[in-house]
SEFIZA-3560 file (N, C-alpha, C; in Angstrom, 3 decimals):
REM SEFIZA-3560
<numar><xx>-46.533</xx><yy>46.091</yy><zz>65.921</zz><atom>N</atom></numar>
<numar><xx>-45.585</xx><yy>46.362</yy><zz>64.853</zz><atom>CA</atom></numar>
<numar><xx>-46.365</xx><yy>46.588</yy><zz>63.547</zz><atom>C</atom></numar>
<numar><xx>-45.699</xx><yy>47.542</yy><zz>62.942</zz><atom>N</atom></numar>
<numar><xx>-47.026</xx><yy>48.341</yy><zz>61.729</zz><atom>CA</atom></numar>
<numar><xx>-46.253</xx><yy>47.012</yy><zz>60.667</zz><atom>C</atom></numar>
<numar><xx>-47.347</xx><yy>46.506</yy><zz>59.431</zz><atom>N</atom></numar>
<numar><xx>-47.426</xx><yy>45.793</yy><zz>58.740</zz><atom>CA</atom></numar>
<numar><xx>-46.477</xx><yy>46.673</yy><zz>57.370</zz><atom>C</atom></numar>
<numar><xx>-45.591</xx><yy>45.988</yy><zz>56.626</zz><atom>N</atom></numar>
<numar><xx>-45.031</xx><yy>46.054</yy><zz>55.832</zz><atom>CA</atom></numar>
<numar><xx>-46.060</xx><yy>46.400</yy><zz>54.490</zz><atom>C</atom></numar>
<numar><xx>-45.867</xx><yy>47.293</yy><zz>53.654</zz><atom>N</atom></numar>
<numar><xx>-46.652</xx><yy>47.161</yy><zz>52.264</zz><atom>CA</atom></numar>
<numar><xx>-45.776</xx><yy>47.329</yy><zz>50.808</zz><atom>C</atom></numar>
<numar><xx>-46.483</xx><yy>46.228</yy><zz>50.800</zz><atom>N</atom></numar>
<numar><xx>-46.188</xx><yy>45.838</yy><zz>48.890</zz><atom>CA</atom></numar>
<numar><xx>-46.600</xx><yy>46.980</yy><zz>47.951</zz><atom>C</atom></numar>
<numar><xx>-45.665</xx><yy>48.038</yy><zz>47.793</zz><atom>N</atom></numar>
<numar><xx>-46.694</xx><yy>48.790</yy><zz>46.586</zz><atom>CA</atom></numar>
<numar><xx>-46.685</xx><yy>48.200</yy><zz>45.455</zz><atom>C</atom></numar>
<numar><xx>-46.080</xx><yy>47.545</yy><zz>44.946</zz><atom>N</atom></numar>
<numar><xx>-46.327</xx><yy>47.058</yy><zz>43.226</zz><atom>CA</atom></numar>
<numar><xx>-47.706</xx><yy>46.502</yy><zz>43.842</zz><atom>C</atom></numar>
<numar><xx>-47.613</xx><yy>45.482</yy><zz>44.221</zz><atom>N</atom></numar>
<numar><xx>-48.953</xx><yy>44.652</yy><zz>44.607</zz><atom>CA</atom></numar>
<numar><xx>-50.261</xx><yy>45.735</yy><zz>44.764</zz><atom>C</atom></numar>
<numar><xx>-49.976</xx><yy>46.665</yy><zz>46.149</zz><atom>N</atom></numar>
<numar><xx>-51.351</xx><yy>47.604</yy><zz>45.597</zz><atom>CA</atom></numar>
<numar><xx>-51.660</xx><yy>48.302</yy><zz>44.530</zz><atom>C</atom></numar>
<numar><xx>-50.497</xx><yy>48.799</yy><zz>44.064</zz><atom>N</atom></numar>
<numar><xx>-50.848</xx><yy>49.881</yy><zz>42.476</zz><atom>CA</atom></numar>
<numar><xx>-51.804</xx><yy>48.538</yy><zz>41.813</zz><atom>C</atom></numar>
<numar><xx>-51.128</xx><yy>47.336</yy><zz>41.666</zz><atom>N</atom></numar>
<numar><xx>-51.715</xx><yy>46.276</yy><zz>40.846</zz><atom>CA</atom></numar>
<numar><xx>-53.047</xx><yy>45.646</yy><zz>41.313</zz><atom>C</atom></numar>
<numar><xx>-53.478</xx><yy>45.875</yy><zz>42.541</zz><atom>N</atom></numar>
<numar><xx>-54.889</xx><yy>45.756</yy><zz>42.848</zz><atom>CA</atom></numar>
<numar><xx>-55.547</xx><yy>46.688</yy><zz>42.310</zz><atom>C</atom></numar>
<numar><xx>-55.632</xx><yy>48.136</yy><zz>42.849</zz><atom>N</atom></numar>
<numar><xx>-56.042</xx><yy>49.155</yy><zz>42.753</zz><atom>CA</atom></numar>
<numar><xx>-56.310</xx><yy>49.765</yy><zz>41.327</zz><atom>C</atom></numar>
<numar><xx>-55.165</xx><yy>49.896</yy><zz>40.744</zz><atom>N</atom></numar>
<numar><xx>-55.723</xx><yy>49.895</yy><zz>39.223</zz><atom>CA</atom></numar>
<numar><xx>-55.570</xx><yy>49.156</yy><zz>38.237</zz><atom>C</atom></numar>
<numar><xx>-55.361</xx><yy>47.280</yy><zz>38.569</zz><atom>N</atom></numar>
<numar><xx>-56.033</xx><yy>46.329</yy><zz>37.839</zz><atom>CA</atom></numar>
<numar><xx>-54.922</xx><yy>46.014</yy><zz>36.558</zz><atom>C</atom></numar>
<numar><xx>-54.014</xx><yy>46.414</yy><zz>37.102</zz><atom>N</atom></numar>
<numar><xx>-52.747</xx><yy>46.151</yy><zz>35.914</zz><atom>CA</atom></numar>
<numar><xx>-52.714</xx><yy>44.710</yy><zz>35.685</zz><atom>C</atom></numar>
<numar><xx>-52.134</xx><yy>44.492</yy><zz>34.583</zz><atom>N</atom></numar>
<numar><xx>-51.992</xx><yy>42.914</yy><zz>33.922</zz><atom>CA</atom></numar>
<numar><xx>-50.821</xx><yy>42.896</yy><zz>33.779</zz><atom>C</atom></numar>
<numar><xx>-50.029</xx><yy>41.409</yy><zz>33.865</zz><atom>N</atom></numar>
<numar><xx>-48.862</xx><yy>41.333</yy><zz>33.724</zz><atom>CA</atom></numar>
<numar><xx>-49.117</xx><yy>41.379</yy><zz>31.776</zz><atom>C</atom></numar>
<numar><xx>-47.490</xx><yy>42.037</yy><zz>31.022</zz><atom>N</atom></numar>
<numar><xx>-47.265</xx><yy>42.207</yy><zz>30.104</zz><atom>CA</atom></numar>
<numar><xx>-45.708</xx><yy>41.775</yy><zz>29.485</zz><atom>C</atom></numar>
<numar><xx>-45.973</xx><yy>41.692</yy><zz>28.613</zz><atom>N</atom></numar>
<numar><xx>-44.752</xx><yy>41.203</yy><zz>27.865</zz><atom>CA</atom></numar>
<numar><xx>-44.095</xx><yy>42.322</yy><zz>27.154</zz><atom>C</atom></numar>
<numar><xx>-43.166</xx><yy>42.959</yy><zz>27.768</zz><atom>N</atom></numar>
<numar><xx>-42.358</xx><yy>43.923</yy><zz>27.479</zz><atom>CA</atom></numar>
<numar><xx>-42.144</xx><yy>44.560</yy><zz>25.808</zz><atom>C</atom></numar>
<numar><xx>-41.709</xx><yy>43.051</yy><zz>25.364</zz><atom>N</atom></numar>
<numar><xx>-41.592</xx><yy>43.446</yy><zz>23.634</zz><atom>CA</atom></numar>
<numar><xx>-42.478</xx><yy>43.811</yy><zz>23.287</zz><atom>C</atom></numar>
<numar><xx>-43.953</xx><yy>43.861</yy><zz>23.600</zz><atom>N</atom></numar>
<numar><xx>-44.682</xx><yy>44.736</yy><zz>22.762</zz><atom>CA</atom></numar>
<numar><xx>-45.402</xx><yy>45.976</yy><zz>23.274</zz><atom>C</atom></numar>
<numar><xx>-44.588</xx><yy>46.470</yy><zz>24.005</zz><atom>N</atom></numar>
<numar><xx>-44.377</xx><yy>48.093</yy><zz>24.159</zz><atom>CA</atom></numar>
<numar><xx>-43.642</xx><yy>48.587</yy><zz>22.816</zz><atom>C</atom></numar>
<numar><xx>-43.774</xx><yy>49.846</yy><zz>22.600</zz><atom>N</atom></numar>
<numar><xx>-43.525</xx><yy>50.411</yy><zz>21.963</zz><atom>CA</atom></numar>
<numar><xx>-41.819</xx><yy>51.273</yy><zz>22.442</zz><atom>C</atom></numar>
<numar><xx>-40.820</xx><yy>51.095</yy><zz>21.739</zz><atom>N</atom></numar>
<numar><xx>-39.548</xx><yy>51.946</yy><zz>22.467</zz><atom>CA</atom></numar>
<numar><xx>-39.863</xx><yy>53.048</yy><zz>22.828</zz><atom>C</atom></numar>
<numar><xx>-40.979</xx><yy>54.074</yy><zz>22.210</zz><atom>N</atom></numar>
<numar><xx>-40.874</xx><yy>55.266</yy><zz>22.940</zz><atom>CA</atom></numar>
<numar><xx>-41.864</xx><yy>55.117</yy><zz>24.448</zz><atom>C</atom></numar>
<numar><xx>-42.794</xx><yy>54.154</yy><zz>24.656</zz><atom>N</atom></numar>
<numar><xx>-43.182</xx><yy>53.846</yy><zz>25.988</zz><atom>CA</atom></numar>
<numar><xx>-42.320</xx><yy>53.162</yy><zz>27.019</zz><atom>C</atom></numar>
<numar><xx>-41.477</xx><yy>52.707</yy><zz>26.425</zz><atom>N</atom></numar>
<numar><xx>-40.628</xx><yy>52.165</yy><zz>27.460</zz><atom>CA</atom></numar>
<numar><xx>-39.515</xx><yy>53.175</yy><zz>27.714</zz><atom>C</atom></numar>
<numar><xx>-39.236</xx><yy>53.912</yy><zz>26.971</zz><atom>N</atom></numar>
<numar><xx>-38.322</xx><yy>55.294</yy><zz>27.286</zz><atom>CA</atom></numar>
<numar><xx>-39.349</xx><yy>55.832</yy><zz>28.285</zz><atom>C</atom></numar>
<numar><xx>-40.094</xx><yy>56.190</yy><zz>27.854</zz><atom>N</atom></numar>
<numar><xx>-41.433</xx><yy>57.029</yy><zz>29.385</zz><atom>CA</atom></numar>
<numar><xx>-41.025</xx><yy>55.958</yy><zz>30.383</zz><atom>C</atom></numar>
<numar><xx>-41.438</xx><yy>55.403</yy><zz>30.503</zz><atom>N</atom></numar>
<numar><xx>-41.276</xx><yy>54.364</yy><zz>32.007</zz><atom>CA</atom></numar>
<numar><xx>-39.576</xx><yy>54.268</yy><zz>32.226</zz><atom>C</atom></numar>
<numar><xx>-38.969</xx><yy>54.097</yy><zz>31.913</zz><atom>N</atom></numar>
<numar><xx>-37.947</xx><yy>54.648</yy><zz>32.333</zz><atom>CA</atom></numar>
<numar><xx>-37.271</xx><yy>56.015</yy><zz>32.806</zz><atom>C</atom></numar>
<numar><xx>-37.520</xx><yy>56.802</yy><zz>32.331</zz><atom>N</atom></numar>
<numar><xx>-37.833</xx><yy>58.315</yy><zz>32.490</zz><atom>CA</atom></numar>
<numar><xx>-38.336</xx><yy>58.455</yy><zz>33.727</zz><atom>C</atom></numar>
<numar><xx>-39.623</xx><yy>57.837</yy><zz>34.013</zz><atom>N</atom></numar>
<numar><xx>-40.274</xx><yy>58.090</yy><zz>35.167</zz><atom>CA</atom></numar>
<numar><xx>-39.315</xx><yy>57.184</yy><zz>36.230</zz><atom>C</atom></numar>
<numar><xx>-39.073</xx><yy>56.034</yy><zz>36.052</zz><atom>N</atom></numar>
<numar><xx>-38.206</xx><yy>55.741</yy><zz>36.952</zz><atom>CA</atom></numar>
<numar><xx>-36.794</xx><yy>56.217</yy><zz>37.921</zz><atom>C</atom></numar>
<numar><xx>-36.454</xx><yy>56.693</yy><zz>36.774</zz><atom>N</atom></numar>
<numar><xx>-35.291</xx><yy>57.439</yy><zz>37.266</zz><atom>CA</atom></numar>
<numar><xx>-35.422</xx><yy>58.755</yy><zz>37.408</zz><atom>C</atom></numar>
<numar><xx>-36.383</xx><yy>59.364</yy><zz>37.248</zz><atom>N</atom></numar>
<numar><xx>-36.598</xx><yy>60.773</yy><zz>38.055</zz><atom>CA</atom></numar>
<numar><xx>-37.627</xx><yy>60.334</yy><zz>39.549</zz><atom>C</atom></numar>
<numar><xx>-37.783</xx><yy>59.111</yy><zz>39.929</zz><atom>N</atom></numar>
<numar><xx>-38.652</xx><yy>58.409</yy><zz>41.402</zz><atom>CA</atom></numar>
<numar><xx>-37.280</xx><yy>58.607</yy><zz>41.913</zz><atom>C</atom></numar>
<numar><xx>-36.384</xx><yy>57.919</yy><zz>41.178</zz><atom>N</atom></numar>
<numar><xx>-35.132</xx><yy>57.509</yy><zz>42.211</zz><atom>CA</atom></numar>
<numar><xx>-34.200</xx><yy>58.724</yy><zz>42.576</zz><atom>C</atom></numar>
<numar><xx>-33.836</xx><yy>59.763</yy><zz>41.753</zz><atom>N</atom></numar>
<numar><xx>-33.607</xx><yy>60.711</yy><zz>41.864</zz><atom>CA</atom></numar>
<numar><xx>-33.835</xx><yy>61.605</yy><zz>42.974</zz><atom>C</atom></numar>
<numar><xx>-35.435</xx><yy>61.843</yy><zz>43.107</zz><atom>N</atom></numar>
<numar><xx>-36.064</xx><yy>62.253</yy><zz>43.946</zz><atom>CA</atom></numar>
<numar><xx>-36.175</xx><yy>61.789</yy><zz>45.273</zz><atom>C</atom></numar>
<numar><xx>-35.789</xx><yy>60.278</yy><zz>45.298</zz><atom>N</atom></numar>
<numar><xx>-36.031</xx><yy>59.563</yy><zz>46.464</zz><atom>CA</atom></numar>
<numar><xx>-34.504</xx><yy>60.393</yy><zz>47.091</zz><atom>C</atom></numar>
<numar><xx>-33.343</xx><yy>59.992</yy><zz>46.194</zz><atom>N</atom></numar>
<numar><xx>-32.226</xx><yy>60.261</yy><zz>46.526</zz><atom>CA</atom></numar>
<numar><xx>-31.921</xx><yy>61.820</yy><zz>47.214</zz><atom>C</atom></numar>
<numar><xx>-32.698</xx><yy>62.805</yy><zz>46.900</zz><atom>N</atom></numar>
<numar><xx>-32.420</xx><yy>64.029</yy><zz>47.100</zz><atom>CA</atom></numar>
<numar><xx>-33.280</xx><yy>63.916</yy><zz>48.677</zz><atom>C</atom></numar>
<numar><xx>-34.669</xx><yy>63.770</yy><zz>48.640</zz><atom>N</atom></numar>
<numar><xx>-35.174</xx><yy>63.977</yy><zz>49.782</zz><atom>CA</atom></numar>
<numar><xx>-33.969</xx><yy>63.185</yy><zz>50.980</zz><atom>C</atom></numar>
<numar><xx>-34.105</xx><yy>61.649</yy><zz>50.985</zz><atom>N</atom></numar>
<numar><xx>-33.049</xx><yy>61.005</yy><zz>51.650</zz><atom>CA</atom></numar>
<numar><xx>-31.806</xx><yy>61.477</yy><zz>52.303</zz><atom>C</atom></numar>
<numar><xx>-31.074</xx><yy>62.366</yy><zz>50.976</zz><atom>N</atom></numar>
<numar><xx>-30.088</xx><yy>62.780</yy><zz>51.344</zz><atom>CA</atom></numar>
<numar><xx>-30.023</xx><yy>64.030</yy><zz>52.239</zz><atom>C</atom></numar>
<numar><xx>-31.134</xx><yy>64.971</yy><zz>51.859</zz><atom>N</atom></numar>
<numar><xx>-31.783</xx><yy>66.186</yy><zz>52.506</zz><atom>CA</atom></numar>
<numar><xx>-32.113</xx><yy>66.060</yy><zz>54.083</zz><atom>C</atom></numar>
<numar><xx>-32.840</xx><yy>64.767</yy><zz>54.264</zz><atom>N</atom></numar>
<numar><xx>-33.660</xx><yy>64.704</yy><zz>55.658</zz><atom>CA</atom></numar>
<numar><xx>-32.398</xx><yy>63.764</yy><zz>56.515</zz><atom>C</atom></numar>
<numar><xx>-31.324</xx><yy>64.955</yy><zz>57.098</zz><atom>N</atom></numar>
<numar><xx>-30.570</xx><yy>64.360</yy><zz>57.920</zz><atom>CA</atom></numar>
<numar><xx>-30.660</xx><yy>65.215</yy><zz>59.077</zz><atom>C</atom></numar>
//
């Protein structure tokens, strides 16, 4: 049985991210990361819905 993977956990090995305290982002960086989020999910949603 193939092993389950954590991507937060690898992105966070791999390129060494630190946990952060949100408030001191800047609002227009946290608009980007959101942005990017919801065009992942978007995308997830279209392929998903596509591959029937």
């Amino acid at each position: 049985m193939e092993e389950s993977i954590n991507f937060l956990t690898f992105y966070k090995e791999k390129f060494g991210f630190k946990r952060a305290d949100a408030a001191t982002y800047s609002p227009l960086v946290l608009a980007y990361i959101g942005d990017a989020v919801y065009e992942l999910m978007i995308r997830a949603k279209i392929v998903n819905d596509g591959n029937m």
